[in-house]
C-alpha positions as CSV (number, residue, x, y, z in Angstrom):
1,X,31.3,-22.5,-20.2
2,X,35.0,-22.6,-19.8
3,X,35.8,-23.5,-16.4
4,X,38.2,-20.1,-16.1
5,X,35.3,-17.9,-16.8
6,X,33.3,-19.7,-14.4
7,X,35.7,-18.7,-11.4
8,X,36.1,-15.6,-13.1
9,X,32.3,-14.8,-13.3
10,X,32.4,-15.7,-9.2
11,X,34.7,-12.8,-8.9
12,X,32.0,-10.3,-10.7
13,X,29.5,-11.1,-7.9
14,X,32.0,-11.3,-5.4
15,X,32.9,-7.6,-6.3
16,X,29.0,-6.3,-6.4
17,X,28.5,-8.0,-3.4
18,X,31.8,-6.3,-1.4
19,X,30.9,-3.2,-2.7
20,X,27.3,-3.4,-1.8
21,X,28.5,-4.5,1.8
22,X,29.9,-1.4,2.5
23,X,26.9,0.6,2.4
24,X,25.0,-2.2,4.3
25,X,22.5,-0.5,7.1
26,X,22.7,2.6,6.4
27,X,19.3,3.5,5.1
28,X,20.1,4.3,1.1
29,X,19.0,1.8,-1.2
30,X,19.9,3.7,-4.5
31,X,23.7,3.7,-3.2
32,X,23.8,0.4,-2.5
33,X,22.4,-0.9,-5.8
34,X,24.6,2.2,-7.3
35,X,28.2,0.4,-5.9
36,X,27.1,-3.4,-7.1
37,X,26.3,-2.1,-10.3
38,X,29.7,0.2,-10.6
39,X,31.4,-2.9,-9.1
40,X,29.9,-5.4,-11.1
41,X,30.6,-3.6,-14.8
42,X,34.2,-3.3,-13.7
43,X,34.5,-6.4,-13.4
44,X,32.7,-7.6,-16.1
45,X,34.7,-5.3,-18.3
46,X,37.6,-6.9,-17.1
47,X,36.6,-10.5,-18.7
48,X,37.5,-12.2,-21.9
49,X,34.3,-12.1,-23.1
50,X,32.3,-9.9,-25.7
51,X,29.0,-10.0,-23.6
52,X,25.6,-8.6,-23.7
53,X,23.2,-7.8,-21.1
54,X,20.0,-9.3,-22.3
55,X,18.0,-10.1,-18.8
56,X,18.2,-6.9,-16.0
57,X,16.5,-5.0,-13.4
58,X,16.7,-1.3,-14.1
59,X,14.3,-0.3,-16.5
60,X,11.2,-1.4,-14.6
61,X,12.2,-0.6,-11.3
62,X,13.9,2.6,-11.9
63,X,17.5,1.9,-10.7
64,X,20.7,1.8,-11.2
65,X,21.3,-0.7,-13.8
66,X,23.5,-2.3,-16.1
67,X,21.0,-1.7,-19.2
68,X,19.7,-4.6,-21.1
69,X,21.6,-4.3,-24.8
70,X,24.5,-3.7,-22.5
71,X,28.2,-4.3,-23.9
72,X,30.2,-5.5,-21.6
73,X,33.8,-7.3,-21.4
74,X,37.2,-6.9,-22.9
75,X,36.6,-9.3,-26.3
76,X,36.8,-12.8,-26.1
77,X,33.5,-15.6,-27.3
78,X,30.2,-14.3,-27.4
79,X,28.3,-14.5,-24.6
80,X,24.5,-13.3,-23.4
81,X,24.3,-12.4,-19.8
82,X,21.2,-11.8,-17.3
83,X,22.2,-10.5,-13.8
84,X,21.3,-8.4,-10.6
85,X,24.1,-6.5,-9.0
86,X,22.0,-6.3,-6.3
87,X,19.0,-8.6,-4.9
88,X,18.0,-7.2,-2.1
89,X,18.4,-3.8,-1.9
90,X,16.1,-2.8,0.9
91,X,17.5,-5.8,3.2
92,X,21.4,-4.3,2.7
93,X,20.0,-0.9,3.2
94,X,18.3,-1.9,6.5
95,X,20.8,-4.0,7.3
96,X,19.3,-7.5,7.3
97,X,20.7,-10.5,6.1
98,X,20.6,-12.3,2.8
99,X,20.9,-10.0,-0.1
100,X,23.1,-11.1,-3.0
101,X,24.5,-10.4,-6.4
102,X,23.3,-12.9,-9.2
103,X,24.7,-13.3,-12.5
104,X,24.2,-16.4,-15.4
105,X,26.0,-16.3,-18.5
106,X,25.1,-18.6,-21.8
107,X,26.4,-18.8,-25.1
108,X,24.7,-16.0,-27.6
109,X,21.0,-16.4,-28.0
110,X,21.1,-19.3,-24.8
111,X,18.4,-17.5,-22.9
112,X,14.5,-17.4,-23.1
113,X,13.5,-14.0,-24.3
114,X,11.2,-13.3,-21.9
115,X,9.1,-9.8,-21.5
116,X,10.5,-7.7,-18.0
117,X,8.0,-8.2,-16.1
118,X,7.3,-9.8,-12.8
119,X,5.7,-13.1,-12.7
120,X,3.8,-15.3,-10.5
121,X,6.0,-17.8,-8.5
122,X,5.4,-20.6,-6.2
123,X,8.3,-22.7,-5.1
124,X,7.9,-26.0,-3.2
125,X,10.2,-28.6,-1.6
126,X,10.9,-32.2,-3.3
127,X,9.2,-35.3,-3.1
128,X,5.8,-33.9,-4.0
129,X,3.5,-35.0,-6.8
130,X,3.4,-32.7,-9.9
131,X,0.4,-30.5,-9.8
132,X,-0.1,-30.2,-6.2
133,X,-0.2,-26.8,-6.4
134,X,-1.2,-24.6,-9.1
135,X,-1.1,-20.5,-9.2
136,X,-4.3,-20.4,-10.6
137,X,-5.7,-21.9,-6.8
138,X,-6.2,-19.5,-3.3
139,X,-3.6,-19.8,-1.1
140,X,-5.8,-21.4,1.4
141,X,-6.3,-24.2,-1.7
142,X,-2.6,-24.2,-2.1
143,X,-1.9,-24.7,1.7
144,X,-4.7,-27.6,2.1
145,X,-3.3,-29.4,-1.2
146,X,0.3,-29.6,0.7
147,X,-0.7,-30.4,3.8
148,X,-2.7,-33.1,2.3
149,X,0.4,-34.2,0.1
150,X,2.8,-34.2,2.8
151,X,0.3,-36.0,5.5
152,X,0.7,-32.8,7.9
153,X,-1.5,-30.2,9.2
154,X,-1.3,-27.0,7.5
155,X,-0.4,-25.4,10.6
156,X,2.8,-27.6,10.4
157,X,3.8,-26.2,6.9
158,X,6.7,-23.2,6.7
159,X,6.0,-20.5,4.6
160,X,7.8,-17.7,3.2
161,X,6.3,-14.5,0.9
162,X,8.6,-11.7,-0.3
163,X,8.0,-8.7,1.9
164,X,6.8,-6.5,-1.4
165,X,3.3,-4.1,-1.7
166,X,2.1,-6.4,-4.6
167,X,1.9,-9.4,-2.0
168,X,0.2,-7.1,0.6
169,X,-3.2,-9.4,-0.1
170,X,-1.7,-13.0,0.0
């Protein structure tokens, strides 16, 4: 990617992300996610670029959205786009810390089509073996393998889950 666009594309989020601030703690999510999406397609439309959407949020999770199919940009090289004005809506809208705007551009056709779905995600630190552990294994199986791996206890080990209904049995 040409190193313009790049600081360019910083800009987008940058924009989503000031625009999302101002609604930060006060309870709506919709507006929130409403101003980085507003704030984001301005600025997107204000690139070089003739760029799709291909990879959003909207459609599954009923928000405001820049819509997958999406044209966006002034004309310039074709370029594919998957973003999220807004990751995090419920944390800006209650005021918490560490939402953000995420965008990753590619040349045309550079991403995986992939279905819009959510998917099963486990994320671990470096220096571990492949393998040690697998989504197909209880978190208690998961836990034991790392503890093993890392020579700890597994009541030494950190662990984060996403606040979200889905995970309200892990």
């Amino acid at each position: 990617m040409d190193r313009n666009l790049a600081l360019e594309t910083v800009r987008v989020t940058e924009a989503a992300a000031l625009a999302a601030s101002r609604l930060m703690g006060r309870g709506d999510e919709k507006a929130a996610d409403q101003a980085a999406v507003n704030a984001m397609r301005e600025a997107l439309n204000g690139l070089s670029i003739d760029g799709t959407v291909v990879i959003g949020e909207g459609e599954r999770d009923e928000a405001p959205m820049l819509f997958i199919g999406e044209k966006v940009g002034a004309g310039g090289p074709e370029i594919d786009i998957a973003l999220d004005p807004l990751e995090g809506t419920t944390l800006t809208a209650k005021g918490g810390p560490n939402a953000m705007a995420v965008i990753a551009m590619s040349e045309k056709g550079g991403f995986l089509n992939a279905p819009d779905t959510y998917m099963d995600k486990i994320a671990v630190g470096g220096g571990l073996p492949k393998g040690v552990v697998d989504l197909d294994a209880s978190p208690a199986e998961n836990l034991a393998a790392l503890a093993k791996a890392k020579d700890r206890l597994v009541e030494d080990l950190v662990v984060c889950i996403l606040d979200r209904p889905r995970h309200s049995e892990v």
